[in-house]
C-alpha positions as YAML, in Angstrom:
chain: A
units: angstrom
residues:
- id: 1
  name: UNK
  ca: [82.70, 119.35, 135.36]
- id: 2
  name: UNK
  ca: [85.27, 118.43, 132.44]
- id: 3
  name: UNK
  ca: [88.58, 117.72, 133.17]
- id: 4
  name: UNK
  ca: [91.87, 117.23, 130.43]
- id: 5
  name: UNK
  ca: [95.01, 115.89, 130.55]
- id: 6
  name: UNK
  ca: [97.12, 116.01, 127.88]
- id: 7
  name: UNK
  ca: [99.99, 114.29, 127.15]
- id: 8
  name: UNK
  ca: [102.81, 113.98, 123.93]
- id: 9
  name: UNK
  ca: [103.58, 109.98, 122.77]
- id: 10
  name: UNK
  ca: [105.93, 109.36, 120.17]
- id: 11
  name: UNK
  ca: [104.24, 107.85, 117.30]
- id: 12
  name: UNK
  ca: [105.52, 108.08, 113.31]
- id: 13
  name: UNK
  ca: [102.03, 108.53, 111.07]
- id: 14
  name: UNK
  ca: [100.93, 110.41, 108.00]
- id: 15
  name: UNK
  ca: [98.48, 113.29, 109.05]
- id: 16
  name: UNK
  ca: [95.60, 112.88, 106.77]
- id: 17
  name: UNK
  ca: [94.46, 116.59, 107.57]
- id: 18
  name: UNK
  ca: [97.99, 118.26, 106.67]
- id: 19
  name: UNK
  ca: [99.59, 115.11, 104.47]
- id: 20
  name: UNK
  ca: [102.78, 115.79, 106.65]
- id: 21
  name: UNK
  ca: [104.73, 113.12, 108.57]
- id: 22
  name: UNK
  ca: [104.83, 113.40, 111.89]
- id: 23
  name: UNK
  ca: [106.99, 111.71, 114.91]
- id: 24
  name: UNK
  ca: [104.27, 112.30, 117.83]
- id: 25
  name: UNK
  ca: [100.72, 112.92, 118.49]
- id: 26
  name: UNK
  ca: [98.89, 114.30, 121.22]
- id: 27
  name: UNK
  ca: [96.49, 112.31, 123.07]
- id: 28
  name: UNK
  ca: [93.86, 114.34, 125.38]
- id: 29
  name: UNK
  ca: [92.01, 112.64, 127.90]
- id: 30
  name: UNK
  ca: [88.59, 114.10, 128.93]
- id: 31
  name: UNK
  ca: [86.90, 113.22, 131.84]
- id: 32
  name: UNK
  ca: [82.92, 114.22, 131.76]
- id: 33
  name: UNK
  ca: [79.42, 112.89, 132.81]
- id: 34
  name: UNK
  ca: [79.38, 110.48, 129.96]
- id: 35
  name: UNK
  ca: [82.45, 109.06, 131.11]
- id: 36
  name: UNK
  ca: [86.37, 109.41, 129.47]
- id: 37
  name: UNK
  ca: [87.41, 110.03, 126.21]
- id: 38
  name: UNK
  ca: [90.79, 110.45, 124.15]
- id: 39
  name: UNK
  ca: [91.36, 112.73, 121.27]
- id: 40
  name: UNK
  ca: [94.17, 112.51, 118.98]
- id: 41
  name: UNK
  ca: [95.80, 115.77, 117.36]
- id: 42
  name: UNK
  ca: [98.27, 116.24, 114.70]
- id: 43
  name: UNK
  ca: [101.25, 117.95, 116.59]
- id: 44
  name: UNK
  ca: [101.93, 119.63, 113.53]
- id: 45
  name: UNK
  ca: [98.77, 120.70, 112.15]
- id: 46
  name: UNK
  ca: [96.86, 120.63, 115.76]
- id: 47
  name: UNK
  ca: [94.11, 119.07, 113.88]
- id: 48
  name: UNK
  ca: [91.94, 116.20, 115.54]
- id: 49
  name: UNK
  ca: [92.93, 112.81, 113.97]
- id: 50
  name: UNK
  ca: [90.01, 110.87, 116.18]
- id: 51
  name: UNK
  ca: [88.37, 110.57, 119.54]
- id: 52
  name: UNK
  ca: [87.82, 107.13, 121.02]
- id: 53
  name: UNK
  ca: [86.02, 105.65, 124.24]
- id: 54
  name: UNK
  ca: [89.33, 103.43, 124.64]
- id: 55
  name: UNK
  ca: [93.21, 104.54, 125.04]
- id: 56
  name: UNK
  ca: [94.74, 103.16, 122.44]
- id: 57
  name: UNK
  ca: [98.05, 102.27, 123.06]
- id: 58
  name: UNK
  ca: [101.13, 103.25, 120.73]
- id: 59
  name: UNK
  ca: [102.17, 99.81, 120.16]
- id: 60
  name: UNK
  ca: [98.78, 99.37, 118.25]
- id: 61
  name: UNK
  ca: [99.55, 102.50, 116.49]
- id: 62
  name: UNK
  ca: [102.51, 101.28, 115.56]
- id: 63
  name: UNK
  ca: [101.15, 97.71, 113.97]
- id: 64
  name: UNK
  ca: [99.13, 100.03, 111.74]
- id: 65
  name: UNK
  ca: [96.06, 99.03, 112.57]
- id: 66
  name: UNK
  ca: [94.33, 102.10, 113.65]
- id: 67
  name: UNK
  ca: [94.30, 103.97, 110.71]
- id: 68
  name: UNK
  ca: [93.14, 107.83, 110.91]
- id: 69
  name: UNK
  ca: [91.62, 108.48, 107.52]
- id: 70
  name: UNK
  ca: [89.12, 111.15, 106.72]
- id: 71
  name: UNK
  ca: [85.36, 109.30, 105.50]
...
């Protein structure tokens, strides 16, 4: 069984899917058999920005040092 919470944290970054600024993002956590997980959407675009094992927390967002690039 999966479960989801989601959850709106303000957050200023450059969507690299839709090249828009944006003031918040929207961070999903999913709870499964291989443990939790948090996905980052665009709250403009809805697109996923990244999925980590770790919450990362806005004031490491804000540093700029998670950067959400495409490869």
């Amino acid at each position: 069984m999966m479960t989801k919470i989601l959850q709106k944290e303000p957050i200023k970054i450059n969507c690299p899917q839709c090249k828009l600024e944006t003031k918040d993002i929207w961070i999903c956590q999913m709870d499964s058999v291989i443990g939790k997980r948090y996905a980052y959407l665009c709250v403009n675009c809805e697109k996923l920005l990244g999925i980590s094992k770790n919450l990362i927390s806005t004031s490491v967002l804000l540093k700029g040092k998670i950067n959400f690039t495409q490869n």
